[in-house]
C-alpha positions, 0 to 999 in steps of 0.5 A: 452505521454512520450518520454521515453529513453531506456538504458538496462542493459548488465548485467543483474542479476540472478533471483529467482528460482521459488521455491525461497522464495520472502520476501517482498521487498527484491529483485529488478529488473533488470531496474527502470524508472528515470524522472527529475522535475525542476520549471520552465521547468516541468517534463523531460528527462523520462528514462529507466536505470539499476537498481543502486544507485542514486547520491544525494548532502547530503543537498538534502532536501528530507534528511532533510525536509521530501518531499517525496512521495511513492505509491504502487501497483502490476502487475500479470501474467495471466494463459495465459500469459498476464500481469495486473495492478490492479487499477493504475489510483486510484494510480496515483490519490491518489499519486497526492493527496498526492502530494498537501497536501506535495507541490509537483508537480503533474504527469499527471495520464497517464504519471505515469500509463505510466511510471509503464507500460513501466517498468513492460514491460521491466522487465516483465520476473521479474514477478513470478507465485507461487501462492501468488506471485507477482511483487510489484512496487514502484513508488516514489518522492523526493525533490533534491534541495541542501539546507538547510532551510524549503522551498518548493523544486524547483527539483525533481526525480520521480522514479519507481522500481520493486520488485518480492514478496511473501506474506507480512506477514510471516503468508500468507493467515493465520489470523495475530495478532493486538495490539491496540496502546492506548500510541503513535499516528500515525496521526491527521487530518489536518496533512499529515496522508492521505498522503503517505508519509515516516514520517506517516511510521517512526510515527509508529515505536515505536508502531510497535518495542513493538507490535512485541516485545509482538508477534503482528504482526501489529498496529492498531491505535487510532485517534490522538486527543482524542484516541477513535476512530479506524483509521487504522492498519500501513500497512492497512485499517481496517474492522470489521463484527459487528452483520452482517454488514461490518464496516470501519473507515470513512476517516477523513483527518488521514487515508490513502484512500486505493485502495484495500480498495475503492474495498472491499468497492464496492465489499462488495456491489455488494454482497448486504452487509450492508456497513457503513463507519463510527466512530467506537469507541474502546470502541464499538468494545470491547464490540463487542468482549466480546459479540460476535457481532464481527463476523470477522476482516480483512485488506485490502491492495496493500501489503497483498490483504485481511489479516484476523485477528484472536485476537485483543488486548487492554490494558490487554485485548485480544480478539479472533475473532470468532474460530481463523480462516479465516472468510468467507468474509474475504476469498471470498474477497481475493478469489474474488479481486485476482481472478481479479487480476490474470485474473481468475475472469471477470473484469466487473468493469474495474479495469485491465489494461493490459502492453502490 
């Protein structure tokens, strides 16, 4: 268990009106959660403190090497007043996953579940309750020793900052348009594309700036080796509905194993679908388009929950997915995964947990 120290804010800021819009990741809390990491000595002085700039040496090697680790996930309030977290041990899992692949120190998974509980509870009056809202935490790793030369830190800050949010897209709920990227490349496997970690972000960049440029709201990438196979969109897992069955890119080593993911997954199952996680060529699911067997596509993320897909494209080709709309599955899982969530649906499969 942590021994966490306390210093609240004595100013604290003004929060949004409840009719305020919330673009993602724009506004911050109150408070963040601070812990010191030193070979050697392990983690330390674990810590609550105002929200503000922290202080770096410019040769810090997180600015110059790219060691640096991210994760993402939500707390909710409850109709009556309670306040969930939705899978964070699957977080804290896949944060220490990432933390192998890119030579960083692990974090207990309690204590990283701990630390994001402790500082939603702090700022739990953050947390917003329009429909669609949420509150977003960001806990996050950076390598701090002040040298230049490719080598393995020896010093760290692990930190947790909150951020109430609305939608991810613009377009809410409403189905969103996805370029297929057949120039540039994300990840390969045996790189760090499984990991979560800023250089798969800035990789996406140059696609993402021409996409939204030609009225895409997203990317969906190619495998890095022979640009055949689906992989994943930049902010999300991919699924198609094919002829009645729920399709998914396998995890390969290139593609992030996302939470919201694992639970659609499951979910999907639990309804008796048909599941398969598997390659899925672009040149498959083209012919799915043109045919019709393309019933619905969706993505799935901690950002947007479920975000239905209403066109494809791909070179010169455009493809319209059913009528345009929201699909059925597509709804009864973001109806089904934010009902938990939010306390609305039964939690049978323990996913919740509670900030007490």
């Amino acid at each position: 268990m942590l021994n966490i120290r306390y210093e609240l804010t004595k100013n604290p800021k003004a929060k949004p009106a409840a009719d305020d819009p919330l673009r993602f990741g724009t506004i911050f809390t109150d408070h963040m959660f601070v812990m010191n990491y030193e070979t050697g000595k392990g983690w330390f002085d674990a810590r609550i403190v105002p929200y503000g700039e922290i202080s770096l040496d410019p040769s810090a090697m997180v600015f110059h090497y790219g060691q640096e680790m991210f994760e993402g996930m939500k707390a909710y309030r409850t109709e009556d007043n309670r306040v969930l977290l939705f899978r964070p041990y699957k977080n804290a899992e896949r944060a220490n996953n990432s933390n192998k692949r890119l030579c960083m120190p692990q974090i207990p998974e309690e204590d990283f579940v701990e630390a994001c509980k402790a500082v939603v509870k702090v700022d739990q009056d953050w947390i917003p309750t329009k429909p669609g809202t949420s509150l977003y935490i960001r806990p996050f790793m950076i390598a701090t020793d002040p040298f230049l030369g490719v080598r393995v830190s020896d010093t760290y800050l692990f930190i947790v900052i909150l951020s109430p949010v609305g939608p991810y897209y613009a377009e809410g709920l409403n189905p969103v348009k996805i370029w297929i990227e057949d120039e540039y490349v994300r990840a390969v496997k045996g790189g760090i594309g499984e990991a979560k970690t800023g250089g798969n972000y800035v990789a996406s960049l140059a696609a993402q700036v021409k996409a939204h440029d030609e009225g895409y709201s997203q990317v969906l990438w190619l495998d890095g080796r022979e640009r055949k196979y689906i992989e994943e969109v930049g902010a999300m897992n991919i699924f198609f509905k094919i002829n009645g069955t729920i399709v998914t890119p396998m995890l390969n080593g290139s593609i992030l194993p996302g939470v919201t993911r694992n639970s659609v997954i499951e979910v999907c199952k639990s309804w008796g679908l048909p599941v398969e996680e598997r390659r899925i060529s672009v040149d498959e699911l083209v012919e799915a388009g043109r045919t019709g067997a393309l019933e619905e596509c969706f993505g799935s993320g901690t950002a947007a929950v479920i975000s239905p897909v209403s066109h494809l494209r791909f070179e010169n080709e455009v493809f319209k997915i059913g009528d345009g709309g929201i699909g059925p599955v597509s709804q009864k899982l973001y109806d089904t995964i934010t009902g938990i969530q939010l306390g609305k649906i039964a939690d049978d499969r323990n996913w919740t947990v509670e900030v007490k």
